[in-house]
N, C-alpha and C positions, 0 to 999 in steps of 0.2 A: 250197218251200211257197207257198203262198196267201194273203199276208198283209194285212191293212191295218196302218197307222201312224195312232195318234193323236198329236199333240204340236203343241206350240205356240215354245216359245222356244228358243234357242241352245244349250241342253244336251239337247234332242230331237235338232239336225243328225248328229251324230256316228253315232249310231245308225241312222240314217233313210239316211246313206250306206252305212255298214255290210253293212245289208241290201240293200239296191239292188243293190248288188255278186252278192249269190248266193240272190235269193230274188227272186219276182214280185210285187212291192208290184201291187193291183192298188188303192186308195186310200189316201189319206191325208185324216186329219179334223185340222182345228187351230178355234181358236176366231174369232169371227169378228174383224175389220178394225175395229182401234179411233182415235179422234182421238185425234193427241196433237200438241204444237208451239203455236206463236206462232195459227198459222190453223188447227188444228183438223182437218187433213187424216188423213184414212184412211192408217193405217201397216199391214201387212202385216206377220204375225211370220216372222222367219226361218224356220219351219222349211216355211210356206207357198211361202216365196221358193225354197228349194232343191228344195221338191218340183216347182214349175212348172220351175225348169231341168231336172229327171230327167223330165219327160215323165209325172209321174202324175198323174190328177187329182187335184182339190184338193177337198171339201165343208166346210163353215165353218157345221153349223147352231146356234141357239143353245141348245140342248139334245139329247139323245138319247129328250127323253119321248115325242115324236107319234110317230104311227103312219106317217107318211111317211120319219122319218129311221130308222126301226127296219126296216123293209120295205126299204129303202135296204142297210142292213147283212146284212140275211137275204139278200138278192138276189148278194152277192158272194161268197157262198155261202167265206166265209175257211174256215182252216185254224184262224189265229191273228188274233187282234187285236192288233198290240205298242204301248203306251200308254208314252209317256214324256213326263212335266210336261204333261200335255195342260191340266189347268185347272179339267175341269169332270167334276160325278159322274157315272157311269157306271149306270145303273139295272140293273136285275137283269134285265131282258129283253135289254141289251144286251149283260151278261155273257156269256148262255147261247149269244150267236147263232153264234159260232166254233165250230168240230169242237172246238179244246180249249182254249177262253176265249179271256179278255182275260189279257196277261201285259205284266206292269209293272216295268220300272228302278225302282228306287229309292234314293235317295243314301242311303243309312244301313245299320248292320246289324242289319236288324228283329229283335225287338223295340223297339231303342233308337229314338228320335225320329220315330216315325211322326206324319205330319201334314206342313204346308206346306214347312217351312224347316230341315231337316233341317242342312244342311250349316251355316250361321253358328251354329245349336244347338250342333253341336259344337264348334266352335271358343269359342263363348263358354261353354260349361261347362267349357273347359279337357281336354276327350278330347285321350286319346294317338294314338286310331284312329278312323277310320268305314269306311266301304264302300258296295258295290254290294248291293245285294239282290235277287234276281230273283223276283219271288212272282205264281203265279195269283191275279188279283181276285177280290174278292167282294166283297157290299154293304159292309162295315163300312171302317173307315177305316183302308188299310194293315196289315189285322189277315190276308189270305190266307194263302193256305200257300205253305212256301218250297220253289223247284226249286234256286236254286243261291246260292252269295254269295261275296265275297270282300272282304278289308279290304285296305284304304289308311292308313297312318302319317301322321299329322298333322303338318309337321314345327313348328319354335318358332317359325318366320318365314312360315310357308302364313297366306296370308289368305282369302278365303271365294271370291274371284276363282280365285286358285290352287288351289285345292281343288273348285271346279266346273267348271275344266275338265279335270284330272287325273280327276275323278270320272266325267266322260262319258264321254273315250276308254275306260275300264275298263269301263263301262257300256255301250256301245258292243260292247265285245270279250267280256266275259260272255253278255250276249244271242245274240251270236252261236252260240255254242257250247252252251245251254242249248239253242237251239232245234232246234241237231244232235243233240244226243244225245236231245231229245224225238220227234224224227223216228224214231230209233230203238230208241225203245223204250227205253230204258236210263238214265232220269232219274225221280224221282218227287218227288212233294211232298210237304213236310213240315209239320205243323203247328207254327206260331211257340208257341215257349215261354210259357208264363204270368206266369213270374220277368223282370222287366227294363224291363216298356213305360215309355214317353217318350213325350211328344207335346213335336211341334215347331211351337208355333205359329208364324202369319206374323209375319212382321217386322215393328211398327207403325214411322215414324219419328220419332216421340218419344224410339225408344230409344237414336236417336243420341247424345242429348244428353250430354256427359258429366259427370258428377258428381264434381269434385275430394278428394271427401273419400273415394270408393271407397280401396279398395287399390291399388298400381300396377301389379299384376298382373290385376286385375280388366278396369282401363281399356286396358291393351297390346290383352288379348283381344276390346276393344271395338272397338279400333281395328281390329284385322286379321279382324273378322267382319262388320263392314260395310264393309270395302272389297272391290266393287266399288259397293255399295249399301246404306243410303242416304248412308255417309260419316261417320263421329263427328266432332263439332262441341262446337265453346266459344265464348266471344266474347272478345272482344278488343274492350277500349274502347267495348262494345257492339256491336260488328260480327260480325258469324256468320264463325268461324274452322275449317275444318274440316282434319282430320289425319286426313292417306294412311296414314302408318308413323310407326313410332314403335317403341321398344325399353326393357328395364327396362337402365340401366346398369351395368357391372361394374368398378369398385368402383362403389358408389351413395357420392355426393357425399356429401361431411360437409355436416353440418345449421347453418345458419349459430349465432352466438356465441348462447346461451340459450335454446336446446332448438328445437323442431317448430317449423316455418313452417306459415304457416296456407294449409290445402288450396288449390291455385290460383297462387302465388306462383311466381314465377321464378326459380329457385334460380341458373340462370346462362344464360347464352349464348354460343356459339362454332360455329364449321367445321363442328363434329363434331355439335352439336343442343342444344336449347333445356330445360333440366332444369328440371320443373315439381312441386312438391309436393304430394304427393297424401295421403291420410289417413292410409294407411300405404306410407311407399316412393319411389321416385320417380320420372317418367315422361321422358323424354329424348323429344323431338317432332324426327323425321327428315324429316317431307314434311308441307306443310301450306301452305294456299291461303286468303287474305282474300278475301271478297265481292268479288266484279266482277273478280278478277286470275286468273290463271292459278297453276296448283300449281307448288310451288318447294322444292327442299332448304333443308334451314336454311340452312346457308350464302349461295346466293342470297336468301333470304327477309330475315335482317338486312343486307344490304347495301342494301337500298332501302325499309328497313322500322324504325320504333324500337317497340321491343316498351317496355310499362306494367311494372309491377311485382306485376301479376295479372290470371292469365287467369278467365274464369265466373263466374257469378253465385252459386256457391258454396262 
């Protein structure tokens, strides 16, 4: 087939190899070349980086509205468009331009979590599952109709890291074979159910923040839904404390001598992790990094470290 790729960051590579392998990418669209760092220098997104090693070319406009990057896409006269995390909205001129659209990965099993951040959604609603979704675009947000899908098991220790790159490879290998069987005829689309939608908004980083009087089930899943981004944090002595991993313990520690410790509190420390009381329950802190130091197990962590006798501001 005749494809172009949209995408921009590290859960578009997979895919973007994928096809390379057995289709004729004849472009690739990612977003443009952003500052980021101490000096402000133009970064390249990965999926830009790999497309320049495979020999495709690369276009980076800042939208699809003008009539020059649209004439641009008519011109390459596609098959397909494959869009994966690309960034930015696709207008309805740009839809129709492909023999059979624009066709989109998506980390979820639509209807559930359509929108930005699918993947840390589920983990912090506490889903047993998510998945791939394969769906023909259309204007509305994630709402297309679906050619194929398949779920992925969430497991109790996946954090959002683990789970986005599990989710590409899949994503990656679904596409591939949706767009076999579209070649031959023998796939169709479906319209997404009306019972179930989700929207998954972005991630602000405020939501790191953690809240000691949550449940300690609540803040486990905080912790493993922003790891690899933006990192759930506390402080410490007023210092930004932020924690990799973390676990609810089994037995959960007796409660010291006349009842509840108040949310924050340090219930103990050792080897094994740092048990912290939460509103209800209690959170054992595994991996976890003070401002300016590098991340460290508990373990290392108290050995060059004297913990207070409560963490956060609440």
């Amino acid at each position: 087939m005749r494809l172009g790729f949209a995408g921009t960051p590290e859960f578009a590579v997979p895919a973007l190899d994928a096809l390379a392998n057995l289709h004729r990418i004849c472009a690739v669209f990612t977003q443009p070349d952003r500052a980021a760092g101490r000096g402000r220098l133009l970064h390249s997104g990965p999926v830009k980086i790999r497309a320049l090693q495979l020999g495709i070319p690369v276009y980076q406009p800042a939208g699809f509205d003008s009539p020059d990057v649209l004439d641009t896409l008519r011109g390459l006269e596609l098959d397909a468009l494959v869009v994966v995390a690309y960034g930015l909205i696709l207008p309805r001129a740009a839809l129709c331009c492909p023999k059979q659209g624009c066709i989109n990965i998506h980390a979820s099993l639509l209807p559930r979590w359509r929108g930005a951040a699918p993947i840390q959604r589920a983990v912090l609603a506490g889903d047993a599952a998510t998945g791939i979704t394969i769906m023909r675009m259309e204007a509305g947000l994630d709402t297309g109709p679906i050619l194929s899908a398949r779920s992925v098991r969430i497991g109790p220790r996946d954090t959002a890291k683990i789970l986005h790159d599990r989710l590409a490879r899949v994503g990656a290998e679904l596409m591939v074979e949706t767009l076999r069987r579209l070649s031959q005829g023998d796939i169709h689309a479906v319209p997404q159910p009306a019972a179930g939608v989700t929207y998954a908004s972005k991630i602000d980083k405020a939501e790191a923040a953690i809240d000691w009087r949550d449940d300690a089930e609540l803040i486990e899943r905080r912790v493993r839904a922003f790891n690899a981004w933006p990192i759930a944090e506390t402080r410490l002595d007023g210092a930004q404390l932020r924690i990799f991993e973390a676990e609810i313990p089994h037995p959960a520690p007796l409660p010291p001598l006349g009842g509840g410790a108040v949310p924050g509190t340090v219930l103990a420390a050792s080897p094994e992790g740092i048990d912290i009381a939460c509103g209800r329950g209690v959170l054992r802190i595994l991996r976890l990094q003070l401002a300016g130091r590098k991340a460290l197990d508990a373990k290392e962590f108290l050995q060059g470290q004297r913990l207070g006798a409560r963490l956060g501001p609440a």
